[in-house]
C-alpha distance (Angstrom), angle and dihedral (degrees) to the residues before:
residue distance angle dihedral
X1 . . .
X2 3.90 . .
X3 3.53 131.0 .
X4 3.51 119.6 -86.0
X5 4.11 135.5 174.4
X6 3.89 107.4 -115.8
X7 3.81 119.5 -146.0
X8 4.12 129.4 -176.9
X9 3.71 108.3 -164.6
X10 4.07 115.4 -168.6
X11 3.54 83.0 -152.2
X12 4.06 150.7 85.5
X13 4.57 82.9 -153.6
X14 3.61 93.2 41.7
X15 3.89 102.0 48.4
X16 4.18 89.6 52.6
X17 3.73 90.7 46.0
X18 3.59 88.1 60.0
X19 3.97 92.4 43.6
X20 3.76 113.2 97.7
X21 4.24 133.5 -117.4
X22 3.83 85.1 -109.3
X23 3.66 152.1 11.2
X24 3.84 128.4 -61.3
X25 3.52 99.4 22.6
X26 4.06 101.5 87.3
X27 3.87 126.5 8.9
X28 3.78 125.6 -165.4
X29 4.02 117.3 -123.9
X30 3.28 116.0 -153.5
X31 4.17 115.8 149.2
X32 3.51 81.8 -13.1
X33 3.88 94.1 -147.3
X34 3.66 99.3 125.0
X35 4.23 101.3 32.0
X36 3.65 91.9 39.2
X37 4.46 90.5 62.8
X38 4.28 85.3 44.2
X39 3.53 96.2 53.5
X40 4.47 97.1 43.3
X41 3.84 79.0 50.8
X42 3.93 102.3 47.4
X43 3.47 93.5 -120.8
X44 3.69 94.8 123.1
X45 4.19 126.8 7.0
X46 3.56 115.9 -178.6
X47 3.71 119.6 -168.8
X48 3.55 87.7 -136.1
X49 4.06 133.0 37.7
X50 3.82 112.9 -158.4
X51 3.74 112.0 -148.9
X52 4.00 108.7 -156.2
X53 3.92 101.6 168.9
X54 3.80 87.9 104.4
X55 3.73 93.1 59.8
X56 4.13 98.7 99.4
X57 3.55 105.6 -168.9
X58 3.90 88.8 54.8
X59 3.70 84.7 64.3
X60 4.22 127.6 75.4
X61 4.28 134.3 22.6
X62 3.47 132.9 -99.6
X63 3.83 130.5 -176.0
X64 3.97 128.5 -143.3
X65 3.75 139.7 140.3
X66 3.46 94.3 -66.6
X67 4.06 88.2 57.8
X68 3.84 138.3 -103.1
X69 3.70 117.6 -28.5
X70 3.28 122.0 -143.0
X71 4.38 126.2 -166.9
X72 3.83 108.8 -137.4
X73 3.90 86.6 -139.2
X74 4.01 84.1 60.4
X75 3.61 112.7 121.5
X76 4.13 120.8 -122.8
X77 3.55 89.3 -128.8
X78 3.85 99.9 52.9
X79 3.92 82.1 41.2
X80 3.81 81.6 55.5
X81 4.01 90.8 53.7
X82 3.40 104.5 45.1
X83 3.74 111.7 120.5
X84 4.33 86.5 -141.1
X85 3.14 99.3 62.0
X86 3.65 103.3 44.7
X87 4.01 85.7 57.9
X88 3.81 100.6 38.9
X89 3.26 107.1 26.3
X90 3.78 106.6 37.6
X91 4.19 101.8 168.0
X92 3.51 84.9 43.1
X93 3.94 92.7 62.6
X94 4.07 86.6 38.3
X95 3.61 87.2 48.5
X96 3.84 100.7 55.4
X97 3.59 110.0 58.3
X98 3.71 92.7 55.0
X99 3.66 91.0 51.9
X100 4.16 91.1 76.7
X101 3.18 151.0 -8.5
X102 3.75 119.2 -68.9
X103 3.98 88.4 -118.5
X104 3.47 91.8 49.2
X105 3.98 100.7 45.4
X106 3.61 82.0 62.1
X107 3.79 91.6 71.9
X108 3.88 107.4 14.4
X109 3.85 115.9 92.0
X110 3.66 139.9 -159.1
X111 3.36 95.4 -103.9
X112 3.77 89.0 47.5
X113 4.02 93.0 53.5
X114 3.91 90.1 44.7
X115 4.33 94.9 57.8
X116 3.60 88.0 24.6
X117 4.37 100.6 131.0
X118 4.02 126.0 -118.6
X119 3.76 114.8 -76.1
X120 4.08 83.5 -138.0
X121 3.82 102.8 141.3
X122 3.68 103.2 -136.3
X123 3.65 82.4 55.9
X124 4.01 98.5 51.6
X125 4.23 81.1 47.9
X126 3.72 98.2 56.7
X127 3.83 100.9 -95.7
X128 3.49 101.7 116.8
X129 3.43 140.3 -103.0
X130 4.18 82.8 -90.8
X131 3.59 97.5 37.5
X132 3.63 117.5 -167.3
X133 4.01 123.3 158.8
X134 3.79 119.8 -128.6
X135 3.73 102.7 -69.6
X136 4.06 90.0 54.3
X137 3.61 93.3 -101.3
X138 4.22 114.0 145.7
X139 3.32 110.5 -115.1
X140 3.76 94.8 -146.5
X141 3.25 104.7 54.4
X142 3.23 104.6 72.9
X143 3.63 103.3 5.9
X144 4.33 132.1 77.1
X145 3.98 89.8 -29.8
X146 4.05 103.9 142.5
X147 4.15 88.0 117.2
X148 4.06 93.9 46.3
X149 3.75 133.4 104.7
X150 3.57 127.1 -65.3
X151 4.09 93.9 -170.5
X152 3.29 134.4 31.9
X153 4.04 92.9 30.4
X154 3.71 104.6 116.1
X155 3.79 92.9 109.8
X156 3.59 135.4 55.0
X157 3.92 94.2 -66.8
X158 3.66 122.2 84.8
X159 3.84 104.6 159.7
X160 3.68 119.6 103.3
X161 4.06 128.3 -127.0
X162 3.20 100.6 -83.7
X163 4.40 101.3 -153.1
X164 4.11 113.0 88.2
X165 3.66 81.6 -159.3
X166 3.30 103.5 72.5
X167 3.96 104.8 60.8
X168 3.98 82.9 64.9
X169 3.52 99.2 39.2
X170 3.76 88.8 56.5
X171 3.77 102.6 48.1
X172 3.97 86.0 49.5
X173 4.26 83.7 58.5
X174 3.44 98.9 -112.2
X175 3.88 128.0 -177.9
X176 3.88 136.4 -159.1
X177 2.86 131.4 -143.1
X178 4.08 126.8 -160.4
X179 3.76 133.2 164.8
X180 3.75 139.7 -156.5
X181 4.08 139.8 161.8
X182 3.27 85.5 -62.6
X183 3.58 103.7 63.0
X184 4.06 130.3 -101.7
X185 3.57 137.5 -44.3
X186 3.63 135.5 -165.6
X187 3.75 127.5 -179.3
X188 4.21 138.4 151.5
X189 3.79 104.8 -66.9
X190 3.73 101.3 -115.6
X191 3.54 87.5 58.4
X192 4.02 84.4 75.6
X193 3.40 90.5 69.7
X194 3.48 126.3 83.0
X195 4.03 138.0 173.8
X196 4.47 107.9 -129.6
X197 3.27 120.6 -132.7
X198 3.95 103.0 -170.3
X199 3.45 125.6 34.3
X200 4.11 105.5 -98.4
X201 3.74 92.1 47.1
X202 3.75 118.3 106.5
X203 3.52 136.8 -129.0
X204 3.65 97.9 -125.6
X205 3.79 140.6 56.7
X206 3.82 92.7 -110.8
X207 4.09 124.5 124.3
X208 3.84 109.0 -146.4
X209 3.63 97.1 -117.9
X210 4.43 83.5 55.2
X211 3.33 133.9 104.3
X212 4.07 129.8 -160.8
X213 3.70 105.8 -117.0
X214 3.85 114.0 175.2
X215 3.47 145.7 -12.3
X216 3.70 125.4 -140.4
X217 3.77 131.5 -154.6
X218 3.75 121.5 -164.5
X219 3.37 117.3 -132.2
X220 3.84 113.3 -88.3
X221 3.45 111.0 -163.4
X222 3.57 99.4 134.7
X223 3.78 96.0 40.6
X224 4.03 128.2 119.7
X225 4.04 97.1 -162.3
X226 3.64 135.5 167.0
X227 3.79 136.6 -178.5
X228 3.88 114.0 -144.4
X229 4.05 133.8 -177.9
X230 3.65 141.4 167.7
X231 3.63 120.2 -157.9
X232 3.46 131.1 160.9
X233 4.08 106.6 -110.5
X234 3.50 112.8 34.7
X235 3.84 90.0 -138.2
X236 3.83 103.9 76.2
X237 3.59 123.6 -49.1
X238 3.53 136.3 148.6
X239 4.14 103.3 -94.0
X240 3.63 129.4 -106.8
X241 4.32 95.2 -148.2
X242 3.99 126.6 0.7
X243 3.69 117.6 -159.9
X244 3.34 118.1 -166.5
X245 4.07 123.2 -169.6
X246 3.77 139.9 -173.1
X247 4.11 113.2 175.9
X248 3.83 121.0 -176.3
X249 3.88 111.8 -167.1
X250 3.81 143.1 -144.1
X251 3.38 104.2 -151.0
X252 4.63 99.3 -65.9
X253 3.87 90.5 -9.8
X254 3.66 137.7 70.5
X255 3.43 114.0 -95.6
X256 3.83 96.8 -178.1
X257 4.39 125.9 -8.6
X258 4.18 123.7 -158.7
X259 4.06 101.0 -164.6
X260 3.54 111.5 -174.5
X261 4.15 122.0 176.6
X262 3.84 128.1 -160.9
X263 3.67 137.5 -164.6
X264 3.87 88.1 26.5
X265 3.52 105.1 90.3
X266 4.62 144.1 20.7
X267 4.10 75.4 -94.4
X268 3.86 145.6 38.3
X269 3.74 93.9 -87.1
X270 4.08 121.7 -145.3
X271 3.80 123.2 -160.3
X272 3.51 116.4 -144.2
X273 3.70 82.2 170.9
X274 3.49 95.4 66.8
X275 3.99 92.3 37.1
X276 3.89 87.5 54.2
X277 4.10 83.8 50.9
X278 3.71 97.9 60.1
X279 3.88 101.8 29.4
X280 4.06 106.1 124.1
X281 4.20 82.0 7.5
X282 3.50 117.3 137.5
X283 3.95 97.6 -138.3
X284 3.88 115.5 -102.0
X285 3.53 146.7 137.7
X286 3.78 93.3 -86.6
X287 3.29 95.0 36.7
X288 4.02 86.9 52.9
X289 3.44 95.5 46.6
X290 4.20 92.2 55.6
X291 3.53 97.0 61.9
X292 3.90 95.8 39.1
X293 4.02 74.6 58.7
X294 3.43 92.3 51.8
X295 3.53 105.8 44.7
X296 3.79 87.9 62.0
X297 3.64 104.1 39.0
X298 3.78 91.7 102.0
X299 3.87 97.0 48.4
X300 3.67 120.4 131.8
X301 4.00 104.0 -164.6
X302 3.60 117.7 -154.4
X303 4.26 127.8 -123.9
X304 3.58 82.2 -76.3
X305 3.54 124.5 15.7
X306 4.10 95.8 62.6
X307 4.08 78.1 124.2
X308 3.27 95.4 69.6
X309 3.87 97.3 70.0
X310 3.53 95.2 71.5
X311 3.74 93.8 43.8
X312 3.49 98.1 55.7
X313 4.03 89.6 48.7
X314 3.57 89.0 56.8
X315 3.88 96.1 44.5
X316 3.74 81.6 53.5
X317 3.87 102.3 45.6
X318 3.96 91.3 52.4
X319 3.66 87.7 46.4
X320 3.79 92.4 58.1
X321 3.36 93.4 39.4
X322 4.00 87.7 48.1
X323 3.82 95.3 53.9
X324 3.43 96.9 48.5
X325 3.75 92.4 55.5
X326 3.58 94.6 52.8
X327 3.98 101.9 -86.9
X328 4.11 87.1 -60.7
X329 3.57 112.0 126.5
């Protein structure tokens, strides 16, 4: 690991004051779970580390009319805990202790999972998240791909978003909310996510001198959701597909469908194929199996991942079928 300067702010102003005008110069720590592995493998080295765990008001929820209110510096397992979200948000509760480890949902936050970079392994060995070799040749394309994305891979970027999180979070509605020197910003939470086109771009919405502030849930009282994965140990792994599913009903059919899948494309990746599919639906196994079919009729497997398809329609289908029963599989 290289030297770095190590700051901790009290404060929301002073932690962006000491962020930089671009990336590479200043990181934020927060759990540290994620940046801590780049940096002990030279993947990243900022000349400055950013400690934020002092900031208070970045930590704990809060509910209102507006929703549930989440601190990014909140921890996955107090998330996990917390008495709200196991009654209003079901698939979130589901969802969170299969993101990590019990040891490390002690010290990773939300914030943390939402910036946290792309498991791709030519990026975790110092190739970029583009990698290409000398000639200008991607690396992914044709090379060890069997984790990669399905969708959403036409350009340069064939990694896939690495937070199982997120699919949920989105079909609940959520919002984030970050701030910098030049004020606040708040926007749906897939918009945070974005697919790079050059090497040097990102993969989120996030300025360098920003921080990740808050999430916000809507409130979900009228919600059928459900949180499904497929990995292969049942111990934890990273996943192979993520489906993600929030179904509101007219009396048997669907009166309105959020479908949200992870793990198969560079971002959280929303089917309104598959929402089309079920709209006015009653919820069945047919009826589950179309939209699976149509969330994936535009994928584009790579040399090795053609697999994948077929996984992610059946992480999908049992979602479905999984929200409509109540979350009970």
């Amino acid at each position: 690991m290289r030297p770095f300067e190590y700051v901790s702010p009290n404060t929301r102003t002073q932690a962006i004051s000491l962020l930089g005008a671009s990336w590479g110069n200043a990181e934020i720590l927060a759990g540290g779970t994620d940046l801590l592995t780049l940096m002990k493998d030279d993947v990243v080295a900022p000349k400055r580390l950013i400690n934020i765990k002092g900031i208070h008001d970045l930590h704990g929820v809060s509910s209102n009319a507006q929703g549930f209110h989440i601190g990014a510096l909140t921890t996955l397992g107090d998330l996990a805990d917390d008495a709200t979200v196991r009654r209003n948000y079901p698939a979130l509760a589901e969802a969170l202790p299969e993101a990590a480890s019990p040891q490390i949902r002690n010290l990773a936050t939300l914030g943390g999972n939402l910036c946290q970079r792309p498991r791709c392994w030519y990026f975790r060995n110092g190739f970029g998240l583009l990698p290409k070799n000398e000639t200008g040749k991607e690396l992914a394309a044709g090379g060890e791909n069997r984790y990669h994305a399905i969708l959403g891979n036409e350009g340069p970027a064939k990694f896939v978003s690495p937070s199982t999180l997120v699919p949920i979070l989105i079909a609940y509605g959520a919002k984030i909310r970050l701030e910098g020197p030049k004020g606040k910003r708040e926007f749906p939470l897939e918009k945070f996510f974005v697919i790079p086109k050059n090497e040097g771009e990102r993969e989120h919405d996030l300025r360098p001198n920003e921080i990740v502030t808050e999430v916000v849930i809507p409130p979900a009282s009228d919600v059928r959701a459900a949180h499904y994965e497929i990995r292969q140990k049942e111990v934890f792994d990273w996943p192979l597909a993520v489906a993600g599913v929030a179904l509101r009903m007219r009396g048997s059919n669907v009166k309105s469908a959020r479908i949200v899948m992870g793990y198969v494309a560079p971002v959280p990746w929303p089917s309104p194929e598959a929402e089309q599919a079920l709209m006015g639906q009653p919820i069945n196994k047919d009826t589950a199996q179309r939209a699976a079919e149509a969330a994936l009729t535009n994928a584009k497997p790579l040399s090795h991942n053609a697999y994948k398809v077929q996984l992610a329609r059946v992480a999908l289908r049992r979602a479905i079928l999984k929200a409509a029963s109540g979350g009970v599989s």
